[in-house]
N, CA, C and O atoms as a GROMACS GRO file, in nm:
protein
  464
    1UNK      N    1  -0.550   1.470  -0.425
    1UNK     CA    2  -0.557   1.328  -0.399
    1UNK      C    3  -0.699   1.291  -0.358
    1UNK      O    4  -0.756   1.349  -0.265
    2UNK      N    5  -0.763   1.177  -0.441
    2UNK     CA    6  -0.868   1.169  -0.374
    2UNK      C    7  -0.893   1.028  -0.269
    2UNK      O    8  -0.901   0.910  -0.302
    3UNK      N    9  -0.900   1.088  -0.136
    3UNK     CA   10  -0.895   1.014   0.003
    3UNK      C   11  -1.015   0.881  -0.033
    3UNK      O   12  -1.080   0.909  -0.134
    4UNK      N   13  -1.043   0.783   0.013
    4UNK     CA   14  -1.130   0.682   0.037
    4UNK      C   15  -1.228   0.686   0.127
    4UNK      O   16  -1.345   0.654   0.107
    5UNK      N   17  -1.170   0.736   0.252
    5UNK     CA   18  -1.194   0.772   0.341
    5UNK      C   19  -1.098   0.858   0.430
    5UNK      O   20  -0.992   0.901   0.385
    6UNK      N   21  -1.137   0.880   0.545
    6UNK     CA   22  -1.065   0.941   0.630
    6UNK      C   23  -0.950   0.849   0.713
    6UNK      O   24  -0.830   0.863   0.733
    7UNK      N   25  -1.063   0.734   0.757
    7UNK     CA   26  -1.037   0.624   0.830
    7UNK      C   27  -0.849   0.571   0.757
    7UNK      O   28  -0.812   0.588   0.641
    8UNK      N   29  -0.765   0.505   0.875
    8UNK     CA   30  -0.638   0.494   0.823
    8UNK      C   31  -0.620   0.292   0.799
    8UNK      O   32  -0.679   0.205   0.862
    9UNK      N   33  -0.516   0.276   0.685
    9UNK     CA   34  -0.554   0.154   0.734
    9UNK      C   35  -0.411   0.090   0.840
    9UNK      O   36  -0.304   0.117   0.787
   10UNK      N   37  -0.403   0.046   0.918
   10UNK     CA   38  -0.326   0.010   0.998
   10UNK      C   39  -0.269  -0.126   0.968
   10UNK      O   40  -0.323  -0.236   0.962
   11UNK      N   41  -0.086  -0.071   0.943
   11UNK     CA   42  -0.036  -0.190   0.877
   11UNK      C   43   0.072  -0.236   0.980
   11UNK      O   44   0.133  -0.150   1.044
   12UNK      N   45   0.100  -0.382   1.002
   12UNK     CA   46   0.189  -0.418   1.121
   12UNK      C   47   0.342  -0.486   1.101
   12UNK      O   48   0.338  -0.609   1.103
   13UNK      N   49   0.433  -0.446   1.088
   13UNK     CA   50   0.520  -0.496   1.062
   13UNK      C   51   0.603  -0.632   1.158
   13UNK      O   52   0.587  -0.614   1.278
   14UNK      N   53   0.680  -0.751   1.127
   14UNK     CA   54   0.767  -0.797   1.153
   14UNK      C   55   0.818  -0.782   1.302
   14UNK      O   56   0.840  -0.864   1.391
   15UNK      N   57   0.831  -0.601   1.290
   15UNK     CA   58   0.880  -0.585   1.454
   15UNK      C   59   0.780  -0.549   1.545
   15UNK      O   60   0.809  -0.500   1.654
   16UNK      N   61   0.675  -0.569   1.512
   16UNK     CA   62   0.528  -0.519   1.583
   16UNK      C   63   0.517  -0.378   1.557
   16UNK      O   64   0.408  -0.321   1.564
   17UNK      N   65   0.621  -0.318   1.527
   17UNK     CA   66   0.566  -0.164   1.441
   17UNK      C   67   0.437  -0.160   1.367
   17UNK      O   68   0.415  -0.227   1.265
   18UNK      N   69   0.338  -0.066   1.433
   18UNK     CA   70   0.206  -0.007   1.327
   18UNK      C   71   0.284   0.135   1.282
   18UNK      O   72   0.348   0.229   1.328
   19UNK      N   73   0.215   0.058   1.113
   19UNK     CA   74   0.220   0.220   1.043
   19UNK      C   75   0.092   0.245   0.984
   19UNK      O   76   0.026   0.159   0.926
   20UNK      N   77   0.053   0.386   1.002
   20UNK     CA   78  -0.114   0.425   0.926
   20UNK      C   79  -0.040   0.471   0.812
   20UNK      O   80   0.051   0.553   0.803
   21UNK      N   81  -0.125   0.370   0.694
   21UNK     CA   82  -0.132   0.433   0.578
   21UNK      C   83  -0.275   0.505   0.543
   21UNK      O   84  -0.377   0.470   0.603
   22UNK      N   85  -0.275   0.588   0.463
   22UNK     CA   86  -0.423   0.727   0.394
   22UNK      C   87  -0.409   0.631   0.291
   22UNK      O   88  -0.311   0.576   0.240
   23UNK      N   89  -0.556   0.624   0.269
   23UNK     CA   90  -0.621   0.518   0.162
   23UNK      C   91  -0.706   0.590   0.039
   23UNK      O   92  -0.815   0.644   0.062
   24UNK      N   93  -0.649   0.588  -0.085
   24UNK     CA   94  -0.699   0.646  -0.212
   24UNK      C   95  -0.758   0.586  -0.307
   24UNK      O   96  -0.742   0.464  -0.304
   25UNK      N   97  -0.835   0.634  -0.408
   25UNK     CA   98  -0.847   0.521  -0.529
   25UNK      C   99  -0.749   0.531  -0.586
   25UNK      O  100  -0.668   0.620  -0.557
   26UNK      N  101  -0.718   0.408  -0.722
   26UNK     CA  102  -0.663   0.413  -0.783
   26UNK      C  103  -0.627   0.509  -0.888
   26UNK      O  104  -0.520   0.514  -0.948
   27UNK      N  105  -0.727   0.582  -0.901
   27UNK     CA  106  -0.726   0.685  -1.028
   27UNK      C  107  -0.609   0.776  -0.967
   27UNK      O  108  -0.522   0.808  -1.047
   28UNK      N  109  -0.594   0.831  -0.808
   28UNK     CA  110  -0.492   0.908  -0.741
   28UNK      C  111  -0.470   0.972  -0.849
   28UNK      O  112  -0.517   0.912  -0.946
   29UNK      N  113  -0.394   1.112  -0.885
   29UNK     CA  114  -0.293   1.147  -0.870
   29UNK      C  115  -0.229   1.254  -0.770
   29UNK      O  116  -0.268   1.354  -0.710
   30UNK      N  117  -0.061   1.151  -0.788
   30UNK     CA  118  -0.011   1.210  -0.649
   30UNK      C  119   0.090   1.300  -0.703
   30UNK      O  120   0.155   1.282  -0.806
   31UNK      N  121   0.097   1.403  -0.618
   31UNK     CA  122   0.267   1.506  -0.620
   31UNK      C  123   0.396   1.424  -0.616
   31UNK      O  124   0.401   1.306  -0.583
   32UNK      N  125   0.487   1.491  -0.648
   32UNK     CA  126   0.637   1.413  -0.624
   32UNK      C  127   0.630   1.385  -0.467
   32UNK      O  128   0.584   1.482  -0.407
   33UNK      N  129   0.659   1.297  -0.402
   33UNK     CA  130   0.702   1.244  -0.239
   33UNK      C  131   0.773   1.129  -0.275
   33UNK      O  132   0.779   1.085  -0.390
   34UNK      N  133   0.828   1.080  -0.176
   34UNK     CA  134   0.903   0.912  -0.172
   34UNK      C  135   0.779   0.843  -0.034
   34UNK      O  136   0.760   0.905   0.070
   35UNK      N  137   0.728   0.740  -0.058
   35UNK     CA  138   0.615   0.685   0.008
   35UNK      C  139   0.698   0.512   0.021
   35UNK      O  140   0.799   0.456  -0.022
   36UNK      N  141   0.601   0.488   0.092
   36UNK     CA  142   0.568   0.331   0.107
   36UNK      C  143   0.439   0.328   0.029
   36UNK      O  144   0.367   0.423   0.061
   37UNK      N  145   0.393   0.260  -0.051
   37UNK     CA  146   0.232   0.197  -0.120
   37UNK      C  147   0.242   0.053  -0.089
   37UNK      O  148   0.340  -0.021  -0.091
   38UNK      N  149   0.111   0.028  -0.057
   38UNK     CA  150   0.048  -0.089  -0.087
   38UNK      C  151  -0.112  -0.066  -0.153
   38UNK      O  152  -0.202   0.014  -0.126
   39UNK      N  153  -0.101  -0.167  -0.244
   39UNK     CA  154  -0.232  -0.165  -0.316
   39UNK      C  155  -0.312  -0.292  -0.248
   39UNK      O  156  -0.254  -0.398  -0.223
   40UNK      N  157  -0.465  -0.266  -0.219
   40UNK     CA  158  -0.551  -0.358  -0.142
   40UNK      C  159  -0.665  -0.393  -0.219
   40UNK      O  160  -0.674  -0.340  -0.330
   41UNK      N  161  -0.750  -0.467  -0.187
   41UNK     CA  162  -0.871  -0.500  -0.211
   41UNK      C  163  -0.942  -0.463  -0.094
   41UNK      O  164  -0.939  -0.534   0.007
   42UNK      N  165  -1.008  -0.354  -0.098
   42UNK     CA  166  -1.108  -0.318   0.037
   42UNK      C  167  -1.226  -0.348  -0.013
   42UNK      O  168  -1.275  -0.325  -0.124
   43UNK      N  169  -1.290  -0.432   0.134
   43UNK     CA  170  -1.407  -0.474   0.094
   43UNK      C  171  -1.489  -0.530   0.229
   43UNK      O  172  -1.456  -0.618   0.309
   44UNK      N  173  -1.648  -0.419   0.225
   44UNK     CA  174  -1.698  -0.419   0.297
   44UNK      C  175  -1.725  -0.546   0.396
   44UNK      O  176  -1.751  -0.660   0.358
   45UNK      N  177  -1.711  -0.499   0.533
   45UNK     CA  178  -1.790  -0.656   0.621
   45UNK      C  179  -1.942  -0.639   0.617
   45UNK      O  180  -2.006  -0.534   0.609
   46UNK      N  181  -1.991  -0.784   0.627
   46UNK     CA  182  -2.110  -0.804   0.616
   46UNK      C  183  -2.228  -0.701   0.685
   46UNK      O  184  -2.333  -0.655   0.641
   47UNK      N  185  -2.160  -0.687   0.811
   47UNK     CA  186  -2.265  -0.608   0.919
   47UNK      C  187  -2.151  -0.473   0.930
   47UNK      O  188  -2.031  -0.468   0.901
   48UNK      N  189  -2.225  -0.391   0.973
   48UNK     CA  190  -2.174  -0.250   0.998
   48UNK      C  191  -2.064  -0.165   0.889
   48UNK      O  192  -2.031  -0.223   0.786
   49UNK      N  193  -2.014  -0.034   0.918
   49UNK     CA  194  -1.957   0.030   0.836
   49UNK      C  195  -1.796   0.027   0.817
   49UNK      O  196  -1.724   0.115   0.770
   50UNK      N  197  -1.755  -0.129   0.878
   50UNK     CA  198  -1.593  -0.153   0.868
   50UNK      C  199  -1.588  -0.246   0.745
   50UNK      O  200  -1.681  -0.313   0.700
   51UNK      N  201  -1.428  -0.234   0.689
   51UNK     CA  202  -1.382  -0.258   0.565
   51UNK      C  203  -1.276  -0.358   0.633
   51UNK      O  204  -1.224  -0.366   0.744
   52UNK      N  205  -1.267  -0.435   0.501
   52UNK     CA  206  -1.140  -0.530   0.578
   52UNK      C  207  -1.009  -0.509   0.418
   52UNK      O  208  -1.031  -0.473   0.302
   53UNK      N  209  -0.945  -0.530   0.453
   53UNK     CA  210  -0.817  -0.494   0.301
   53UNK      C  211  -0.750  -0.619   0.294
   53UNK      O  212  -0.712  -0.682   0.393
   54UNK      N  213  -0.735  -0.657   0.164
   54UNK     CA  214  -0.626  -0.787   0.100
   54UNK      C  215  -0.547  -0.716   0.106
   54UNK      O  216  -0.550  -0.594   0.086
   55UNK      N  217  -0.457  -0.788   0.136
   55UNK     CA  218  -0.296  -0.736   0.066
   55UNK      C  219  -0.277  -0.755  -0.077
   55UNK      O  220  -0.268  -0.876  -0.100
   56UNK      N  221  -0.268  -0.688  -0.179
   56UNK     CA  222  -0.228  -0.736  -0.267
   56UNK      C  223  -0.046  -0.699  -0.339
   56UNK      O  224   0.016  -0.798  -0.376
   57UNK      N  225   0.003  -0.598  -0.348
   57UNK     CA  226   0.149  -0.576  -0.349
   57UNK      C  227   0.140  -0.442  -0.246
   57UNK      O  228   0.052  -0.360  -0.224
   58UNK      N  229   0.291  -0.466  -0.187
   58UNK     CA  230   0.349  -0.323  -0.162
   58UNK      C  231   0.518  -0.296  -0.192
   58UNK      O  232   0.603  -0.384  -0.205
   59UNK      N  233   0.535  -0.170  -0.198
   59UNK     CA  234   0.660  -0.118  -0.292
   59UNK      C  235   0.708   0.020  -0.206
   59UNK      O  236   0.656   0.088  -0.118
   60UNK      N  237   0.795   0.023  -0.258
   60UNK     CA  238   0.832   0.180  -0.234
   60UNK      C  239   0.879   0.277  -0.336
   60UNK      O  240   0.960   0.236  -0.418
   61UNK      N  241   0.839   0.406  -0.341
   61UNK     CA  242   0.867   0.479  -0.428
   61UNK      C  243   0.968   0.627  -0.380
   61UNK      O  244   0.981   0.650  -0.260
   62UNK      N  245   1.016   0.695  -0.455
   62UNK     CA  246   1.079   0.798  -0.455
   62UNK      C  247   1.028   0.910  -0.502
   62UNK      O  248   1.075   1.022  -0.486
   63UNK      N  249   0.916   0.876  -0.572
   63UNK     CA  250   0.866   1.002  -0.618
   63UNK      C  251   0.700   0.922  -0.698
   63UNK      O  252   0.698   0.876  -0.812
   64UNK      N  253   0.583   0.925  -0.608
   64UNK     CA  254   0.474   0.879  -0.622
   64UNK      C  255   0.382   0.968  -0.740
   64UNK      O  256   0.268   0.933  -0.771
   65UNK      N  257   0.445   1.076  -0.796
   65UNK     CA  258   0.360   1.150  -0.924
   65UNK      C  259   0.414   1.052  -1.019
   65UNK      O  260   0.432   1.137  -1.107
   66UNK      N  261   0.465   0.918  -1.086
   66UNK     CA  262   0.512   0.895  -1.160
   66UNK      C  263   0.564   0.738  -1.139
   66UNK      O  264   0.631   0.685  -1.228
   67UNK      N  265   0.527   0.656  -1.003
   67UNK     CA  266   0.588   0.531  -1.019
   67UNK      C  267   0.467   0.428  -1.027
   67UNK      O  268   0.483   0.306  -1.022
   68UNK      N  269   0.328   0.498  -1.042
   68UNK     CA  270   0.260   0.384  -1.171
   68UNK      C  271   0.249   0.379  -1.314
   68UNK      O  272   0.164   0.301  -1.356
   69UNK      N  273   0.280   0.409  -1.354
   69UNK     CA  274   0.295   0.441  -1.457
   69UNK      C  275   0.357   0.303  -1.523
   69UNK      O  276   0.472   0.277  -1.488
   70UNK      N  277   0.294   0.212  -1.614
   70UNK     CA  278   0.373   0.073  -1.621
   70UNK      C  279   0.387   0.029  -1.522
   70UNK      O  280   0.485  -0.046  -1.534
   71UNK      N  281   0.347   0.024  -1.407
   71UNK     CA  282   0.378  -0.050  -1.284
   71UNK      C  283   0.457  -0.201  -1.321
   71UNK      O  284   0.393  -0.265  -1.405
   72UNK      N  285   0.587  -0.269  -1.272
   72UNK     CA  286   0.587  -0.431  -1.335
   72UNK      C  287   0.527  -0.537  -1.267
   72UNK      O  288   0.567  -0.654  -1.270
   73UNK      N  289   0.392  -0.480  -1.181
   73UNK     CA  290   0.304  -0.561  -1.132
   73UNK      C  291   0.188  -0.547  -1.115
   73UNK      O  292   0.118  -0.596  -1.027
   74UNK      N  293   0.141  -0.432  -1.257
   74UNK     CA  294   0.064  -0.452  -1.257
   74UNK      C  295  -0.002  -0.552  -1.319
   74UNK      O  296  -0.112  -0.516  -1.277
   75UNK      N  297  -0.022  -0.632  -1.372
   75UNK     CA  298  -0.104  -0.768  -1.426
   75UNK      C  299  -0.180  -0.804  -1.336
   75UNK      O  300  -0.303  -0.809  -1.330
   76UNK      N  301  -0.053  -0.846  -1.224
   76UNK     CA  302  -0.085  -0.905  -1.094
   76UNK      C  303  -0.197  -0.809  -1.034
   76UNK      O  304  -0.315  -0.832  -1.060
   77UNK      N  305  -0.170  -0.731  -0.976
   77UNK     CA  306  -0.221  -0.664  -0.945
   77UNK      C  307  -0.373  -0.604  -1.015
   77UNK      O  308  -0.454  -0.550  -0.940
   78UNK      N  309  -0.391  -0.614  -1.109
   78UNK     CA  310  -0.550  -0.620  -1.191
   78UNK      C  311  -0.601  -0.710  -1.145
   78UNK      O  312  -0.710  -0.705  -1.089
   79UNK      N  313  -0.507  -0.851  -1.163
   79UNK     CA  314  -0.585  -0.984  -1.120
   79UNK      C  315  -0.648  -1.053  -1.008
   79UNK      O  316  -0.729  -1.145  -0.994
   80UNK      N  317  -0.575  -0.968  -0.928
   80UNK     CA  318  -0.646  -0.972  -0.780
   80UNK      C  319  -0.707  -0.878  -0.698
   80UNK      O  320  -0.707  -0.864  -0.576
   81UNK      N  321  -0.764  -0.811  -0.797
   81UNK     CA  322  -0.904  -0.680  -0.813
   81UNK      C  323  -0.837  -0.593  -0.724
   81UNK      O  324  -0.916  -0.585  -0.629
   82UNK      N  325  -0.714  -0.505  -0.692
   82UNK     CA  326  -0.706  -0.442  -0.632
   82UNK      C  327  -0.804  -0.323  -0.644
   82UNK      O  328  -0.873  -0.324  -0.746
   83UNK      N  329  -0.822  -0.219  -0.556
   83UNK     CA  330  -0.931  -0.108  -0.588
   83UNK      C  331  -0.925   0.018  -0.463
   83UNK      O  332  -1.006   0.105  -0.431
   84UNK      N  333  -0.779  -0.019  -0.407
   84UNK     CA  334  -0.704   0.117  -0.326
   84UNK      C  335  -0.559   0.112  -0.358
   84UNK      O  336  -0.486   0.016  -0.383
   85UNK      N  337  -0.541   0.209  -0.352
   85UNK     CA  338  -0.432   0.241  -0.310
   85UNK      C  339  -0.357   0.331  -0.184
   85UNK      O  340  -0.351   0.454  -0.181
   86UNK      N  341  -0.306   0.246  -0.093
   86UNK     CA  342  -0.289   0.273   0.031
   86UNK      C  343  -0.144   0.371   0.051
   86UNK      O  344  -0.048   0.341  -0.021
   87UNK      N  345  -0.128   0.493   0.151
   87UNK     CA  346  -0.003   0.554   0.116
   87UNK      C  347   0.046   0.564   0.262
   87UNK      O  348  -0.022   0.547   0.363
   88UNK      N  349   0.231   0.607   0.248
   88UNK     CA  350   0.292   0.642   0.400
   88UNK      C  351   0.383   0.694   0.357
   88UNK      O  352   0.480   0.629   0.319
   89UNK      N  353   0.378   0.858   0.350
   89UNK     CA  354   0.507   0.901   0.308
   89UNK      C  355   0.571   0.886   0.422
   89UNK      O  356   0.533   0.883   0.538
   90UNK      N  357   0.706   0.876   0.357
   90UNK     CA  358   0.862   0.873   0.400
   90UNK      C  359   0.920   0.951   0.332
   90UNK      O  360   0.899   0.956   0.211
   91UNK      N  361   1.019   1.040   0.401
   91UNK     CA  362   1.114   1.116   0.369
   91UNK      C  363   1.211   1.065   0.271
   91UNK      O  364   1.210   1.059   0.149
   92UNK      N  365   1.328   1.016   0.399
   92UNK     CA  366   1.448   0.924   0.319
   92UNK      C  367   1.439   0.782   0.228
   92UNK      O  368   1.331   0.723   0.232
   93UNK      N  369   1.521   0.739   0.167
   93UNK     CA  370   1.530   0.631   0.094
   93UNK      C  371   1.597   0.520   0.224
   93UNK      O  372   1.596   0.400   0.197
   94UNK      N  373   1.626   0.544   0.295
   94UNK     CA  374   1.670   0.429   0.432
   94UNK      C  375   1.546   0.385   0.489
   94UNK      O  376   1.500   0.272   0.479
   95UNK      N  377   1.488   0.497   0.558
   95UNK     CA  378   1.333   0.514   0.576
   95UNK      C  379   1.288   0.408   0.509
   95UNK      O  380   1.283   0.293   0.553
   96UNK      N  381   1.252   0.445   0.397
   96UNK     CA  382   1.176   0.373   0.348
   96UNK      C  383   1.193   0.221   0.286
   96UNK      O  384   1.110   0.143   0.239
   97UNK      N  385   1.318   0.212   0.304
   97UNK     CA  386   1.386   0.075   0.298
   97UNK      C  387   1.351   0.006   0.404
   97UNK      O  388   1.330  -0.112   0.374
   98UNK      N  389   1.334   0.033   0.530
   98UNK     CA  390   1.336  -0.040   0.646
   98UNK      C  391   1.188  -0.063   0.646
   98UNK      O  392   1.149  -0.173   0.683
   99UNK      N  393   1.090   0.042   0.603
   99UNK     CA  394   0.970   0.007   0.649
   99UNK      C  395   0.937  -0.077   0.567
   99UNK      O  396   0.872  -0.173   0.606
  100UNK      N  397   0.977  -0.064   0.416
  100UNK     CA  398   0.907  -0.157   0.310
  100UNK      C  399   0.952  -0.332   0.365
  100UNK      O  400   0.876  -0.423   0.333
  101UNK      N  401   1.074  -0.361   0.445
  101UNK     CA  402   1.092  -0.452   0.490
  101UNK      C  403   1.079  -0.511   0.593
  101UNK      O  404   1.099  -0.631   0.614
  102UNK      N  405   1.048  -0.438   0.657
  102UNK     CA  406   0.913  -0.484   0.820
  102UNK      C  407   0.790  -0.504   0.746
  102UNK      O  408   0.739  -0.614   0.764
  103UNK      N  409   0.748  -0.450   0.693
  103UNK     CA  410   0.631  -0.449   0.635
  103UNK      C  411   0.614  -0.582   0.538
  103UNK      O  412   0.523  -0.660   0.563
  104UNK      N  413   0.705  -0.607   0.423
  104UNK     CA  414   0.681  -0.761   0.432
  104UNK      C  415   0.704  -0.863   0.509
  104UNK      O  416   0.614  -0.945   0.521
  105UNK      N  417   0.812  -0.881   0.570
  105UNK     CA  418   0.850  -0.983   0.652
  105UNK      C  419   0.773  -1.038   0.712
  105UNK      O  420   0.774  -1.157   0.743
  106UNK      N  421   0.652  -0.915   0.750
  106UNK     CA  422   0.537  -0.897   0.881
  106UNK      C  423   0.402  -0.964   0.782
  106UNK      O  424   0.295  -0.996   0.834
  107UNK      N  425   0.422  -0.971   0.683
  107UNK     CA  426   0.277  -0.962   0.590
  107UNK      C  427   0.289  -1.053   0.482
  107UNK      O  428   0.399  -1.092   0.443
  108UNK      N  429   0.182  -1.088   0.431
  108UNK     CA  430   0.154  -1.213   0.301
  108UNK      C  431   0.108  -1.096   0.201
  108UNK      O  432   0.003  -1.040   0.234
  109UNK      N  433   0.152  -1.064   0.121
  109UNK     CA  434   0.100  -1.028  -0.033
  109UNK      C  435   0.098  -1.098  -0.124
  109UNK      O  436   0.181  -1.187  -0.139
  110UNK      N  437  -0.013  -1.070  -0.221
  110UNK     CA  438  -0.048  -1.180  -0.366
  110UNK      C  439   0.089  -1.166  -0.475
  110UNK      O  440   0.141  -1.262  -0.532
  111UNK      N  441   0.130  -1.033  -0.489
  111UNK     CA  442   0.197  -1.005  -0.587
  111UNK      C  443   0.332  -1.020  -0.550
  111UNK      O  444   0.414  -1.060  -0.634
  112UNK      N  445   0.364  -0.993  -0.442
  112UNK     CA  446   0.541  -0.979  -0.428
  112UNK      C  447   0.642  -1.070  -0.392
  112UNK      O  448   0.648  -1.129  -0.284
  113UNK      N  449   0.715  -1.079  -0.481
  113UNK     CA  450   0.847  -1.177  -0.403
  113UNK      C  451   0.875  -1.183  -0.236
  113UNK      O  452   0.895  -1.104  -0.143
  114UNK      N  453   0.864  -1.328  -0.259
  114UNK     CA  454   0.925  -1.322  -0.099
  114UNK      C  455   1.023  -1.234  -0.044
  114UNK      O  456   1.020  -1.128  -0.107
  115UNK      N  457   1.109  -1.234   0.049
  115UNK     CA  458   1.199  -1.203   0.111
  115UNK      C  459   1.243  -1.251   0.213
  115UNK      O  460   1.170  -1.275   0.309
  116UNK      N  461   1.361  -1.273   0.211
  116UNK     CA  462   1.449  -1.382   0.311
  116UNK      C  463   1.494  -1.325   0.433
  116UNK      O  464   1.558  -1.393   0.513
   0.00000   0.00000   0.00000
């Protein structure tokens, strides 16, 4: 996997839950895991060596060697220059149900359907 950095990006959910996601390029490739992703636009601040990230979609997968592939957002996702891809494995499929939904509730993304 190739890392971005070391640095994590810190994502806040709905219930005030932080989760660190490990930040990759896009080119990644990843092993089979079930993750949380969000894809960002990182992009340098003016002064010093901090990055700030768009949201642009996040998803969950079951097995990250294989769920870009046709992504059905990616369009979107080209169009609003994403240029990381952000990760949090999770074990279970509950897991990762709950976080993918703190995680929007908590957050504005370009690409994804609301949620009620």
């Amino acid at each position: 996997m190739s890392k971005v950095t070391e640095a994590q990006l810190t994502v806040t959910g709905k219930s005030r839950k932080e989760y660190k996601f490990n930040i990759y390029t896009l080119d990644t490739k990843f092993v089979k895991a079930g993750a949380i992703y969000i894809f960002t636009k990182r992009i340098k601040q003016s002064t010093g060596d901090n990055y700030n990230h768009d949201f642009v979609y996040c998803g969950k997968t079951e097995d990250l060697s294989t769920r870009f592939d046709n992504h059905h957002k990616e369009d979107c996702i080209k169009k609003n220059n994403a240029n990381c891809i952000c990760i949090l494995q999770v074990e279970t499929e509950k897991e990762r149900t709950t976080i993918e939904e703190d995680i929007l509730k908590g957050n504005n993304f370009r690409c994804n359907d609301m949620l009620n």
